[in-house]
C-alpha positions as CSV (number, residue, x, y, z in Angstrom):
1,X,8.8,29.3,31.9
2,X,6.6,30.0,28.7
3,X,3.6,31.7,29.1
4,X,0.6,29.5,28.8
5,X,-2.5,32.2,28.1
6,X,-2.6,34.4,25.7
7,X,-4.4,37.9,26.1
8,X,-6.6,39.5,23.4
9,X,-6.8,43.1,23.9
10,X,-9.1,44.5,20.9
11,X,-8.6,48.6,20.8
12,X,-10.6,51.1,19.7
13,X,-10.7,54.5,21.1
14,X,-10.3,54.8,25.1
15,X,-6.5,55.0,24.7
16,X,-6.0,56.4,27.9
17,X,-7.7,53.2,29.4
18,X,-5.2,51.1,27.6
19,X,-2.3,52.7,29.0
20,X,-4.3,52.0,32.5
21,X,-4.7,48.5,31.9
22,X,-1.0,48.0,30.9
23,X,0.2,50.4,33.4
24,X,-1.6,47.5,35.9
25,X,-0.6,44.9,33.9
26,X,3.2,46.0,34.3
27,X,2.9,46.7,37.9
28,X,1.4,43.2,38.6
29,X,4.2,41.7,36.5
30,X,1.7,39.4,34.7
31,X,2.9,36.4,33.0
32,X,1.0,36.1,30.2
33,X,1.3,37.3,26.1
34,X,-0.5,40.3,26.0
35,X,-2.0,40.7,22.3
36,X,-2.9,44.1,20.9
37,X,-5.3,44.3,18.3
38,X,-5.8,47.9,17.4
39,X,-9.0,49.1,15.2
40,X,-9.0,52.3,15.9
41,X,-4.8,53.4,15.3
42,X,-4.2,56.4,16.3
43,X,-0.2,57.4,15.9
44,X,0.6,58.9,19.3
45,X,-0.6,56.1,21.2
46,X,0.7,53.3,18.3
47,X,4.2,54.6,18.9
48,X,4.2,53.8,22.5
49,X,2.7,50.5,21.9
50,X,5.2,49.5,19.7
51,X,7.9,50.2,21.5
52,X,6.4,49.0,24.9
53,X,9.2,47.7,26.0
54,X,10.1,51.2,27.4
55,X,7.1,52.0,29.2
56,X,5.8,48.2,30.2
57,X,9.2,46.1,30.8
58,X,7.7,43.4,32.7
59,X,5.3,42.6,30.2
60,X,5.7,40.3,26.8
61,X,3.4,43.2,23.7
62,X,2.6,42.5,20.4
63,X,0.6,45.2,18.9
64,X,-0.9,45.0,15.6
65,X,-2.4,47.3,13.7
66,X,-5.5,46.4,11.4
67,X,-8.4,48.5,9.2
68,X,-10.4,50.9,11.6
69,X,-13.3,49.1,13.1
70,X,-15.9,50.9,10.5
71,X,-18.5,48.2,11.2
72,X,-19.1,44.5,12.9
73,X,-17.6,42.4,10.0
74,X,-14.5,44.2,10.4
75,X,-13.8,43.4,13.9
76,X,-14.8,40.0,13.6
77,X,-11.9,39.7,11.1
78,X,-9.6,41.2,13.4
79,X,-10.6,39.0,16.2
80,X,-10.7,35.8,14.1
81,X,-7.2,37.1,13.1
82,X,-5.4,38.1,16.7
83,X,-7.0,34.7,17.9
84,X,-4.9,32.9,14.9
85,X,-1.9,34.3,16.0
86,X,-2.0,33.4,19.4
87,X,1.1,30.8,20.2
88,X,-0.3,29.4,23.3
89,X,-2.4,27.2,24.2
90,X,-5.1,29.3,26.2
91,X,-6.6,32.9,25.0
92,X,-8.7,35.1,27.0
93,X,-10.4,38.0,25.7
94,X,-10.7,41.8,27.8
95,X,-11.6,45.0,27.5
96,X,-9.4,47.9,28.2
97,X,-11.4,49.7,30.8
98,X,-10.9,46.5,32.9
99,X,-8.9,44.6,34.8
100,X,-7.5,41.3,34.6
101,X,-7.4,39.1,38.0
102,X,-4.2,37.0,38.0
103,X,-5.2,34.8,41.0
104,X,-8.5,33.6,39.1
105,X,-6.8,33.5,35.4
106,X,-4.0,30.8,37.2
107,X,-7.0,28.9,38.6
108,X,-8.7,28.6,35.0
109,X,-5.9,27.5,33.4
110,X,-4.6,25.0,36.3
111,X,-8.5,23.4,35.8
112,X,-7.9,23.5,32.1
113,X,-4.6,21.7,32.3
114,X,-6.3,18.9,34.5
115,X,-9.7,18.7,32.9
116,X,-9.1,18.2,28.4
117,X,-12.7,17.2,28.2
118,X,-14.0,21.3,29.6
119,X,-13.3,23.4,26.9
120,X,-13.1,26.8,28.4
121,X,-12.9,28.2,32.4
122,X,-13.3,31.3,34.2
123,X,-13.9,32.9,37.6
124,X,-16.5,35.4,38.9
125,X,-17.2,38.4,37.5
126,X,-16.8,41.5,39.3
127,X,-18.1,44.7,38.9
128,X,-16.4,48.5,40.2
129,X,-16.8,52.1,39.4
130,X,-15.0,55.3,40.1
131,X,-15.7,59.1,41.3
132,X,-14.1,61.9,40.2
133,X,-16.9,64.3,40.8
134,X,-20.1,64.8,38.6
135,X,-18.6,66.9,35.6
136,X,-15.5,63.9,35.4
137,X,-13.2,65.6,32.7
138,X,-11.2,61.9,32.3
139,X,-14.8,59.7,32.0
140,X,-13.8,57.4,35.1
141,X,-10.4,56.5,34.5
142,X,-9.0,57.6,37.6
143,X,-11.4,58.8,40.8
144,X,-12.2,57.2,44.0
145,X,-13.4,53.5,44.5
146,X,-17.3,54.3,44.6
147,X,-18.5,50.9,43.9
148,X,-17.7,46.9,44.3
149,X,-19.8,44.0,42.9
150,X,-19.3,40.4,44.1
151,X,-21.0,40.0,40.4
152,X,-21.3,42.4,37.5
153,X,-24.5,41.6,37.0
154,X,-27.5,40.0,38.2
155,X,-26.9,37.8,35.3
156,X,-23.5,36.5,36.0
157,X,-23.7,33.2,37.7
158,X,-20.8,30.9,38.2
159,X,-22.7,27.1,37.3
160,X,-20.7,24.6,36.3
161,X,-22.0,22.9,32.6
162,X,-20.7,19.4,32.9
163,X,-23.2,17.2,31.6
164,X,-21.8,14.7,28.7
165,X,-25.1,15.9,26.3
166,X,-24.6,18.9,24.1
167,X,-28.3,19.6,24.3
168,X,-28.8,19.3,28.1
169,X,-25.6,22.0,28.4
170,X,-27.7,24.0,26.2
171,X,-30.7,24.0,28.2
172,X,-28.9,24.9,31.4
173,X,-26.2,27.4,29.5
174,X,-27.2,29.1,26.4
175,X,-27.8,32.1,28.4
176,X,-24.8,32.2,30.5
177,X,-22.8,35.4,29.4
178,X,-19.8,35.3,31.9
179,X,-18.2,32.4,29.2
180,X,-17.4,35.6,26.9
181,X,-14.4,36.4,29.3
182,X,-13.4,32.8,30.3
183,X,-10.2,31.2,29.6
184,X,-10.2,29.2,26.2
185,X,-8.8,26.5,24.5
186,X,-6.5,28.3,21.9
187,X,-8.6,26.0,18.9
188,X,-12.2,26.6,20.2
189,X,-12.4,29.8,20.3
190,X,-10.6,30.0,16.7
191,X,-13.7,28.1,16.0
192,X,-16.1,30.0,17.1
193,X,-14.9,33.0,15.8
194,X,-14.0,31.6,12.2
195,X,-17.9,31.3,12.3
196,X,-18.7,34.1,13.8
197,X,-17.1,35.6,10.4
198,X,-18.8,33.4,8.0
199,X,-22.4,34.4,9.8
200,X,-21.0,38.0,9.8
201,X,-24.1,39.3,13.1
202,X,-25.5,42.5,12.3
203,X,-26.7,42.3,16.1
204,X,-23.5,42.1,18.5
205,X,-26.4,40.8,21.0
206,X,-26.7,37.6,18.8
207,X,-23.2,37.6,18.6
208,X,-22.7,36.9,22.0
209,X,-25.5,34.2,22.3
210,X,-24.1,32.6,19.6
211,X,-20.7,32.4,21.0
212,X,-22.3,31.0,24.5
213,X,-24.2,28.5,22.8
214,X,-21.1,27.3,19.9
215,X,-19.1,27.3,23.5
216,X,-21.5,24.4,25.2
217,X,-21.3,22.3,21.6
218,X,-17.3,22.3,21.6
219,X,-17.4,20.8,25.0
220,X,-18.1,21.7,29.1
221,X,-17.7,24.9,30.7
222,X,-16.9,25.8,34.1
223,X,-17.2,29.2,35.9
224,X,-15.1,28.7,39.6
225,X,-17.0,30.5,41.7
226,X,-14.5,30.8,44.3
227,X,-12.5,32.4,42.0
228,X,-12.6,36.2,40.6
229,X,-10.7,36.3,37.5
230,X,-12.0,39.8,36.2
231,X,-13.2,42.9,37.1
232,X,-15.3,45.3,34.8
233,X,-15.8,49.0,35.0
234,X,-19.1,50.5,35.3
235,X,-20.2,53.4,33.1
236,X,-17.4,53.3,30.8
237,X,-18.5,51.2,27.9
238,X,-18.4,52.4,24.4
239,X,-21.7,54.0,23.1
240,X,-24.1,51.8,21.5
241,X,-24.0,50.7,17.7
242,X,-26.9,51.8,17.1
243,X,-27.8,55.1,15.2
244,X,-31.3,55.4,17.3
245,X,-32.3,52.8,19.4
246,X,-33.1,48.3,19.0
247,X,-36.5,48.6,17.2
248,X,-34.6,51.0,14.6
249,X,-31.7,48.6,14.3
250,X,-33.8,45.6,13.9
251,X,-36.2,47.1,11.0
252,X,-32.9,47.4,9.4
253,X,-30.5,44.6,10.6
254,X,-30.6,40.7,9.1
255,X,-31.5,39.9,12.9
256,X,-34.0,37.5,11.9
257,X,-31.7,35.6,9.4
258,X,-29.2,35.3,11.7
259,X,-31.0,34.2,14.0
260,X,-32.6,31.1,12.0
261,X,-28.5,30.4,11.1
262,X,-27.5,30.7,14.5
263,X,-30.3,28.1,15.6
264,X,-29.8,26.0,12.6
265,X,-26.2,25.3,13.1
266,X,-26.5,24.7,17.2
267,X,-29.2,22.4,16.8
268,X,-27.6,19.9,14.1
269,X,-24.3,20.3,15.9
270,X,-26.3,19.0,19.0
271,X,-28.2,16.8,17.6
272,X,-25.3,14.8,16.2
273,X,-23.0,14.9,19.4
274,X,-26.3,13.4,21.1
275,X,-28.0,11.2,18.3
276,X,-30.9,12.9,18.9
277,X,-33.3,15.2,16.8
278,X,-32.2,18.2,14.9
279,X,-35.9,20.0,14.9
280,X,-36.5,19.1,18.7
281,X,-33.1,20.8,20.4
282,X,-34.1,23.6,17.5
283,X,-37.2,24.1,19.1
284,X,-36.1,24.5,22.7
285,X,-33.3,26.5,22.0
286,X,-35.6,29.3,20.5
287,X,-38.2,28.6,23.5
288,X,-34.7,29.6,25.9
289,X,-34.2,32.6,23.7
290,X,-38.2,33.7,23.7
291,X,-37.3,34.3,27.1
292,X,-34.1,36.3,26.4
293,X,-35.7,38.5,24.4
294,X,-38.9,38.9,26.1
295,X,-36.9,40.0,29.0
296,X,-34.5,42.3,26.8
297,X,-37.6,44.1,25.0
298,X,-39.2,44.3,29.1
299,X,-36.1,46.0,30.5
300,X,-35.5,48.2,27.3
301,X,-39.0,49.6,26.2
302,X,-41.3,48.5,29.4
303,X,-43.2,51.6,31.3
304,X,-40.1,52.2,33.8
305,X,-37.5,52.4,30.5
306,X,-40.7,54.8,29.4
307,X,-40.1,57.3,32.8
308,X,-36.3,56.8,32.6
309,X,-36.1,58.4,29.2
310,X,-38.1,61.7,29.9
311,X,-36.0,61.9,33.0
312,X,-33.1,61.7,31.0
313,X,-34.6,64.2,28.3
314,X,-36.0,66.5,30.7
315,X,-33.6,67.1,33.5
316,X,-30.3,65.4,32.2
317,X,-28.4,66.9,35.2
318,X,-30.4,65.4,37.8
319,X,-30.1,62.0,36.0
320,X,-26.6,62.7,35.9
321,X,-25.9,63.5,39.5
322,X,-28.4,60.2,40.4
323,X,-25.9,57.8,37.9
324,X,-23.0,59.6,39.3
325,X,-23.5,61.1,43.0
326,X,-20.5,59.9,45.6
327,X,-21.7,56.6,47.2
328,X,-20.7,55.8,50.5
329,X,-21.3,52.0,51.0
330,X,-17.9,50.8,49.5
331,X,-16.5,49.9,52.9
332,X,-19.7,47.3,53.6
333,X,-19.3,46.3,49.5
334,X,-16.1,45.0,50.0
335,X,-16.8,43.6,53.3
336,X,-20.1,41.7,52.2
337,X,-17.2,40.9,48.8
338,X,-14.8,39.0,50.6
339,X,-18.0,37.4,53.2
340,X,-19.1,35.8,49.7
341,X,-16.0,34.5,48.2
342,X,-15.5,32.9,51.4
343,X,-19.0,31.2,51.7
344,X,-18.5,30.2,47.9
345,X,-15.3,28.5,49.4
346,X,-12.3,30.9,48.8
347,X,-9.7,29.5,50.9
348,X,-7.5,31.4,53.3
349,X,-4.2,31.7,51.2
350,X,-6.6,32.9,48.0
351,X,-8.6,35.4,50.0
352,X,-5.4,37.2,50.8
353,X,-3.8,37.0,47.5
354,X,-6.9,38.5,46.2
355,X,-7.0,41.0,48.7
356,X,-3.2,42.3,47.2
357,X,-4.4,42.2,43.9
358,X,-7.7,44.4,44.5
359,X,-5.2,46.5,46.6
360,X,-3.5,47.1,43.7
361,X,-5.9,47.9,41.2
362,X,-7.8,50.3,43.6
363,X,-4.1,51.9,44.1
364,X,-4.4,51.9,39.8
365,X,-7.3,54.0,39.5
366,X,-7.2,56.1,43.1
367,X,-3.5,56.5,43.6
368,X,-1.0,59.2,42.8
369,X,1.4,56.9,40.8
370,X,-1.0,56.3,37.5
371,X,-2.1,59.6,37.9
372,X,1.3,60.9,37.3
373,X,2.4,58.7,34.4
374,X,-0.6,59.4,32.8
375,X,-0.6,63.0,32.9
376,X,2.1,63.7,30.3
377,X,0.2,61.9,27.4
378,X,-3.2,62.8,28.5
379,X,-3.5,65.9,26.3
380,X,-2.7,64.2,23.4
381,X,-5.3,61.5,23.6
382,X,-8.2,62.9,24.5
């Protein structure tokens, strides 16, 4: 049978977390293209890739090198690019510290298959991190299951956007951030990427409420809550883009601009889907965002951010061992997990398929067996 999803694995740094993810990837035996889209090439880890075959023979590579990743116009290209070559009808986009939930991915694209007028699908989002002790010489890639979240974030609702009106999707969605890793419609998300390149975001933050929004105006959106279709990894993200902090990157960025594009493009795309008017869905969709970013600038510079910081310049070691002390509640996590997925209507026969596949990803990053095929190229890409 021919795949039907394509995944879009953008690289840059983190090797050893790619040969984690595909190391899972293999042992799961998933079914899908697996697209490599490296901006960051760095020749011992290149070499494997590209002859993944003997490493990773369950799985179907392509690994393609492109420019290094020197700024955010660049790996919009790439993106727009690996999107283009997809050759089947779904793509999904991941991160290499993560990992990708077979059970939920089948689900999306079964709903897809049934449902041409939703234009992209996905499950819950999950959240986990690792302990290897406080001073972790491999930054969380292997360690001991210290933490499991039914949801990422606080943020990351599953809500179904099914209304027929473009503008009343946008008033219940443009904030929904769980649609970045959905399942998409092969053509859509060429779309929004091919304008994603022509706006060319200085802000990555506007970035992604542009793709949320261009997502509700190419057609419904579905997050199955009863689902999980990927987990992400705490504490392992790439540092931030910018040199010194927001306010310095917006004195300097074309935030402003972009924003007024971003707005200006939503609005008459929803206006004409609805018939309605252009400077009216322009004016609520920047009411939605006042919020966004009255809450962004309340978590990032309010009084508690204020006390965080001189913790974190003061004693760095006891913020340290407070982000990254052994935590004991994993056992009632995953017990309270699978209590939710239930009550969010998880049948039987998913529940334990699940089960396996967490199984197996806790074996990933806890187990001997990873450990071990890691070890050999560790030291030369650190």
């Amino acid at each position: 049978m021919r795949p039907q999803l394509t995944v879009i694995l953008p690289l840059k740094g983190r090797e050893r977390f790619t040969l984690r993810f595909l190391w899972y990837a293999n042992r799961a035996q998933l079914s899908y293209r697996l697209l490599l889209a490296d901006g960051h090439v760095r020749p011992v880890l290149a070499k494997l890739l590209e002859n993944s075959r003997e490493l990773f023979p369950a799985l179907d590579i392509e690994y393609v090198r492109y420019p290094d990743d020197t700024d955010f116009s660049r790996f919009y290209a790439k993106m727009a690019d690996a999107i283009g070559r997809a050759r089947t009808p779904y793509v999904v986009y991941a991160d290499n510290d993560d990992f990708l939930v077979p059970s939920g991915l089948d689900r999306s694209v079964e709903f897809l298959d049934a449902n041409p007028d939703y234009v992209c699908c996905g499950g819950g989002l999950a959240g986990f991190s690792v302990y290897a002790g406080l001073d972790d010489p491999n930054g969380g890639l292997v360690g001991m299951l210290n933490r499991l979240s039914y949801r990422y974030t606080i943020f990351d609702h599953s809500e179904d956007f099914s209304s027929s009106s473009v503008a009343e999707r946008l008033r219940k969605g443009t904030r929904n951030w769980w649609s970045f890793y959905a399942v998409f419609r092969k053509e859509a998300l060429e779309t929004i990427f091919r304008e994603v390149v022509e706006i060319d975001f200085s802000d990555m933050q506007l970035c992604e409420l542009f793709c949320a929004m261009r997502t509700l105006t190419l057609g419904k959106a579905r997050s199955n809550a009863s689902t999980i279709a990927y987990i992400r990894q705490y504490g392992t993200s790439q540092r931030s883009a910018f040199k010194k902090d927001w306010v310095h990157h917006l004195l300097r960025s074309r935030f402003t601009s972009e924003f007024n594009a971003m707005i200006d493009r939503i609005s008459a795309l929803a206006a004409a889907a609805d018939g309605a008017e252009t400077a009216v869905i322009a004016e609520e969709l920047r009411e939605i965002c006042d919020d966004w970013l009255r809450e962004f600038l309340r978590v990032n510079y309010g009084s508690l951010q204020t006390v965080k910081q001189l913790l974190r310049e003061r004693v760095p070691g006891l913020v340290n061992r407070l982000k990254n002390r052994r935590r004991y509640s994993v056992g009632r996590e995953r017990a309270s997990f699978f209590a939710r997925l239930s009550n969010d209507g998880a049948s039987d026969d998913y529940l334990a398929r699940f089960r396996r596949e967490l199984a197996d990803i806790e074996d990933t990053v806890s187990g001997q067996d990873f450990a071990n095929f890691v070890r050999p190229f560790a030291p030369a890409l650190k």
